[in-house]
C-alpha positions as CSV (number, residue, x, y, z in Angstrom):
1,X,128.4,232.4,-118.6
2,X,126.7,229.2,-119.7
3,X,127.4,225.8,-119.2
4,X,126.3,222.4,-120.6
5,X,126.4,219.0,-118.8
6,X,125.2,215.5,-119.3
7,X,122.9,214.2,-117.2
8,X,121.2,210.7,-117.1
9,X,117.8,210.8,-119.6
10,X,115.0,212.0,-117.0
11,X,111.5,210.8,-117.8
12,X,108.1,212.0,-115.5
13,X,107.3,209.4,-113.0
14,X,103.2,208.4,-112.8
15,X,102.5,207.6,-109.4
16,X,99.7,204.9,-110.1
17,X,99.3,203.6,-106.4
18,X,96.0,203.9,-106.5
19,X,95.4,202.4,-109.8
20,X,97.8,199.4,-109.0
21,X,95.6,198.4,-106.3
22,X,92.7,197.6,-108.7
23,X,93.0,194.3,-110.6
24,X,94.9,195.0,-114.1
25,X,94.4,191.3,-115.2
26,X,90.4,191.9,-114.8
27,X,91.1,195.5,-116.5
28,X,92.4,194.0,-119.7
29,X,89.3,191.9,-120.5
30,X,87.4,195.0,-120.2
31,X,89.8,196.9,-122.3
32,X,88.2,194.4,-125.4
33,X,85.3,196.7,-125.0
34,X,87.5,200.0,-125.6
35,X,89.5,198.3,-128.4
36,X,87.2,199.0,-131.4
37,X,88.7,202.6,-130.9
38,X,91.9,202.3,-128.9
39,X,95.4,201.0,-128.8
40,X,97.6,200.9,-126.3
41,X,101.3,199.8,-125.9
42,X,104.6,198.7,-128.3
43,X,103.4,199.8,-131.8
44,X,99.8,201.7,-130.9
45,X,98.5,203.9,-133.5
46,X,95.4,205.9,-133.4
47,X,92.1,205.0,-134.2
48,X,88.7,206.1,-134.5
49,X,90.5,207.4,-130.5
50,X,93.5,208.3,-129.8
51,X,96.7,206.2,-128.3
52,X,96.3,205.5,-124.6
53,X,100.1,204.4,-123.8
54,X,100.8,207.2,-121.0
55,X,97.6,208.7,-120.9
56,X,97.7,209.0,-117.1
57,X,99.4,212.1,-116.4
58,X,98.6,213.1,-120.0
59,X,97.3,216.6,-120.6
60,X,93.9,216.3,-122.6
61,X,93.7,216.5,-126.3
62,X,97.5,216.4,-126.8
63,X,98.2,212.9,-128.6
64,X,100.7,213.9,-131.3
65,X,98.4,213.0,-134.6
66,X,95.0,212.6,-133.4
67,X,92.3,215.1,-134.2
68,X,90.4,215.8,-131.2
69,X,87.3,217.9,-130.5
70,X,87.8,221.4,-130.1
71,X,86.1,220.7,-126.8
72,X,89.1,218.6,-125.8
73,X,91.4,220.8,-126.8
74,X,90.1,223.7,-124.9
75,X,90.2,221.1,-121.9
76,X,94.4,220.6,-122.5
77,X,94.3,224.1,-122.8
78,X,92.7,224.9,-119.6
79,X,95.3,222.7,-118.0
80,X,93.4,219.5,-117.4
81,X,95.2,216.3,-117.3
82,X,94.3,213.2,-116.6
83,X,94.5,211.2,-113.4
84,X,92.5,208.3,-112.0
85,X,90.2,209.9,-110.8
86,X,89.5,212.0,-113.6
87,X,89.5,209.2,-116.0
88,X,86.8,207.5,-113.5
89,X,84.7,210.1,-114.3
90,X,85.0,210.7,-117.7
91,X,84.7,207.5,-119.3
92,X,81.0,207.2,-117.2
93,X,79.5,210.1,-119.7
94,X,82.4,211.6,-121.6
95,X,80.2,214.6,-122.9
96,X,78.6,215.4,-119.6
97,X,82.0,215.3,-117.8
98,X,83.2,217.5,-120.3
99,X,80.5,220.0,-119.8
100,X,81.4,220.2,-116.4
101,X,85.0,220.7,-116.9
102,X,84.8,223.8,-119.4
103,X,81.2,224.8,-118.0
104,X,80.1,224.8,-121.1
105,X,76.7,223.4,-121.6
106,X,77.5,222.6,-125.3
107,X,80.0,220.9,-125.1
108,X,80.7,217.6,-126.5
109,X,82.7,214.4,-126.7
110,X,83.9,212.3,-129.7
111,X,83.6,209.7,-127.4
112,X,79.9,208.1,-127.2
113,X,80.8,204.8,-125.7
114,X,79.7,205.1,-121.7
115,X,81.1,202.6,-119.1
116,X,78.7,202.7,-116.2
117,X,80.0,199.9,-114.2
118,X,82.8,201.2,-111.7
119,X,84.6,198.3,-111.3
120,X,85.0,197.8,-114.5
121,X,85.7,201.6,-114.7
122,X,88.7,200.8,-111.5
123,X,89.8,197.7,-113.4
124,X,90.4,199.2,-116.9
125,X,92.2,201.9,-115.5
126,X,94.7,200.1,-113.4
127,X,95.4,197.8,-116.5
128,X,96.0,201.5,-118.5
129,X,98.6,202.3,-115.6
130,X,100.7,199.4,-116.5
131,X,101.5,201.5,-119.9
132,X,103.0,204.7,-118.2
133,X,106.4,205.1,-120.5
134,X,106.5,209.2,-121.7
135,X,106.1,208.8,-125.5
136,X,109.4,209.4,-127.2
137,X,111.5,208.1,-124.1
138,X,113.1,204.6,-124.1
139,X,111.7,202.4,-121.5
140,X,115.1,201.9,-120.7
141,X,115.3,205.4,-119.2
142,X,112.4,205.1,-117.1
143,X,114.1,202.0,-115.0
144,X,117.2,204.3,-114.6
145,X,115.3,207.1,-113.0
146,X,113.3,207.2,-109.7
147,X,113.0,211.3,-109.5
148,X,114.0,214.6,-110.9
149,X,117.5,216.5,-109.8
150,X,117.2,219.0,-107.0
151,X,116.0,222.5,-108.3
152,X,118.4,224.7,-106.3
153,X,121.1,225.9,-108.3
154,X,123.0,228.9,-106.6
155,X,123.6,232.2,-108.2
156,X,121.9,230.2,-111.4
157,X,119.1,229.9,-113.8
158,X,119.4,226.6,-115.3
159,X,117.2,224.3,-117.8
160,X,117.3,220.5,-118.4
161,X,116.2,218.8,-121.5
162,X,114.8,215.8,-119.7
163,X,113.2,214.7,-123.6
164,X,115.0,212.0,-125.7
165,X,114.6,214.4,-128.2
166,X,116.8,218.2,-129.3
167,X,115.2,221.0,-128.7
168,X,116.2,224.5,-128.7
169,X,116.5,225.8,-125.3
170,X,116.7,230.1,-124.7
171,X,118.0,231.3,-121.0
172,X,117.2,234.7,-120.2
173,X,118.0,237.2,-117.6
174,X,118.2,240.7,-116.7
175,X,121.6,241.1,-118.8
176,X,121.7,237.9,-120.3
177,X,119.8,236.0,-123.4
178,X,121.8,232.8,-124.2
179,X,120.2,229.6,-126.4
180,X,122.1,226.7,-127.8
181,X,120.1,223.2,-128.8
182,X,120.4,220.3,-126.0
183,X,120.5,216.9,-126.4
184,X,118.7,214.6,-124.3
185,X,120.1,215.3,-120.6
186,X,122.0,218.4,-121.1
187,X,121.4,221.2,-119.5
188,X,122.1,225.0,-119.6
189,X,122.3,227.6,-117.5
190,X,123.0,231.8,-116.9
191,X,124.4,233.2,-113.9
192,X,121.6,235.6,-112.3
193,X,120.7,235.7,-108.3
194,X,117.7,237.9,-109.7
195,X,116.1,234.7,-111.5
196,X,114.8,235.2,-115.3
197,X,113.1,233.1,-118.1
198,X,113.5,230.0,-119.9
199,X,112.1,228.8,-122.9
200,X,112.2,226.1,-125.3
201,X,111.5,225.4,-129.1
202,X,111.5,221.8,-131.4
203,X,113.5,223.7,-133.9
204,X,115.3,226.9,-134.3
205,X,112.8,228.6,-137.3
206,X,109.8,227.4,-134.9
207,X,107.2,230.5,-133.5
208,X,105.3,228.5,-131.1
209,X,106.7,227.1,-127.8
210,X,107.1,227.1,-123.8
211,X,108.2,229.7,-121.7
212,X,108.5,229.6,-117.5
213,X,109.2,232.6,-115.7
214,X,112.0,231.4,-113.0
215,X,112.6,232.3,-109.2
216,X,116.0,233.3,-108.6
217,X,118.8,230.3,-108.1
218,X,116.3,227.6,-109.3
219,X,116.3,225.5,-112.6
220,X,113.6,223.3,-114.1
221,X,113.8,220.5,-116.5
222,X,111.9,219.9,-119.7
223,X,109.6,216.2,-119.3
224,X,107.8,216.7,-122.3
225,X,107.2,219.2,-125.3
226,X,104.9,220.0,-126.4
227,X,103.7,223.4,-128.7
228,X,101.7,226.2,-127.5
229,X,102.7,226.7,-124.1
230,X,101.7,222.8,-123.1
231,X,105.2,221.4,-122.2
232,X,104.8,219.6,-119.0
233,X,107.7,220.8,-116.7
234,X,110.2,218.8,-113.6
235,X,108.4,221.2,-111.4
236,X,105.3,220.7,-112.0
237,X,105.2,217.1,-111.4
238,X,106.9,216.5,-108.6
């Protein structure tokens, strides 16, 4: 059995409380000082860096475009993604923090530019919260949503495509493999109490994806693809 149903476009929700107690007006100026490398915002391309629209709650080295270290991308790969906090540290000594991440005393960062003050370090980032819209999602979406569905679903294994864009989505279970491509807010969904496996593609002829091994009667949602086993997941940001 499989079903498909339209649900309101679902977008990851940043909470930037912290960062939107910092001043955001003060953080701009400073941002001049990171402009000779980054954009941010309607229209940002990348640079010399990559695009910082969304980069809080970003995993690392996964701009679509961008040619990063392969020290960054063994940090995305590791699962690191960026949070206040993390950001705080990094932008202080960008090689040494990645050093510290990967434990890798060889490691190093594209990134030379240092920013020892922390206030301006607090300020900058709370003016980079104010661009939190998921890449690929209309900002109109985000103002719709305030969290992700409920992840019970009874005698189910269910998968949302909470993207604006069509993916392939594959539900499996013990006597079950059923795929079909979703559109943004559809979901679908096998009957199993014994849980199984989802897993999602960009297109049909594609190798590389996600895959999320499921407890019984729960579903998750797609919030982002992205290749290689990075997609970022409902669950997993909640």
């Amino acid at each position: 059995m499989k079903t498909a149903a339209i649900f309101p476009a679902l977008v990851l929700v940043i909470n930037a409380a912290t960062a939107q107690a910092q001043d955001a007006d003060a953080g701009r100026l400073v941002f001049k000082k990171c402009a000779a490398c980054h954009q941010i915002g309607d229209g940002a391309k990348n640079g010399a860096g990559p695009v910082l629209t969304g980069i809080i709650g970003r995993p690392a080295g996964s701009y679509d475009g961008f040619r990063y270290s392969k020290y960054m991308v063994a940090a995305g790969e590791a699962g690191h993604v960026w949070d206040e906090d993390s950001i705080f540290e990094y932008i202080s000594n960008p090689t040494k923090y990645l050093r510290k991440i990967l434990d890798n005393p060889r490691a190093k960062a594209k990134m030379r530019f240092k920013l020892k003050s922390e206030e301006d370090r607090r300020n900058v980032i709370a003016y980079l919260a104010t661009f939190q819209t998921t890449m690929g999602e209309a900002p109109e979406a985000m103002e719709q949503m305030t969290a992700l569905p409920s992840t019970d679903t009874p005698g189910r294994v269910c998968v949302t495509n909470g993207t604006a864009q069509e993916h392939l989505f594959i539900v499996e279970t013990r006597n079950t493999r059923i795929n079909e491509m979703l559109g943004a807010g559809m979901q679908l969904c096998a009957d199993s109490d014994q849980g199984g496996k989802i897993s999602v593609f960009e297109n049909p002829d594609d190798q590389e994806g996600c895959t999320r091994i499921m407890a019984p009667n729960k579903s998750d949602t797609l919030v982002r693809y992205m290749e290689f086993d990075r997609c970022e997941w409902g669950t997993h940001n909640q």
